[in-house]
Steps between C-alpha positions, in 0.01 A plus 500: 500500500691747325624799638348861390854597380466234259173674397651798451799449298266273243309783475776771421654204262144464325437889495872532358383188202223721425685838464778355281182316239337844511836698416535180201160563347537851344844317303349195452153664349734656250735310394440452136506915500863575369628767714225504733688413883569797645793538758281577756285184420856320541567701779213390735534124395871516651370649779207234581773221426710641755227492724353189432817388546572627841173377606572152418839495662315635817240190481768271429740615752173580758657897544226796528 
């Protein structure tokens, strides 16, 4: 049986996955515009990748 913690950081890591494909799409949608990213578009998908990231490191290593 697996403990809730477990639960919990598979969660954040999944929420995290989600975040960083939403923060991709508005690029991604776009990308045969010239000139079209925006730094702020940029902006947020560093953000979710540092978050994603930190959320995986916390599954893998099993911190909170």
């Amino acid at each position: 049986m697996r403990a809730a913690g477990n639960t919990n950081r598979e969660i954040g890591e999944a929420q995290a996955r989600v975040a960083l494909a939403a923060a991709i799409m508005p690029i991604d949608e776009t990308c045969d515009l010239p000139g079209r990213h925006n730094l702020f578009e940029q902006a947020a998908v560093g953000r979710a990748t540092d978050t994603y990231a930190q959320a995986l490191t916390n599954l893998i290593r099993g911190d909170e």
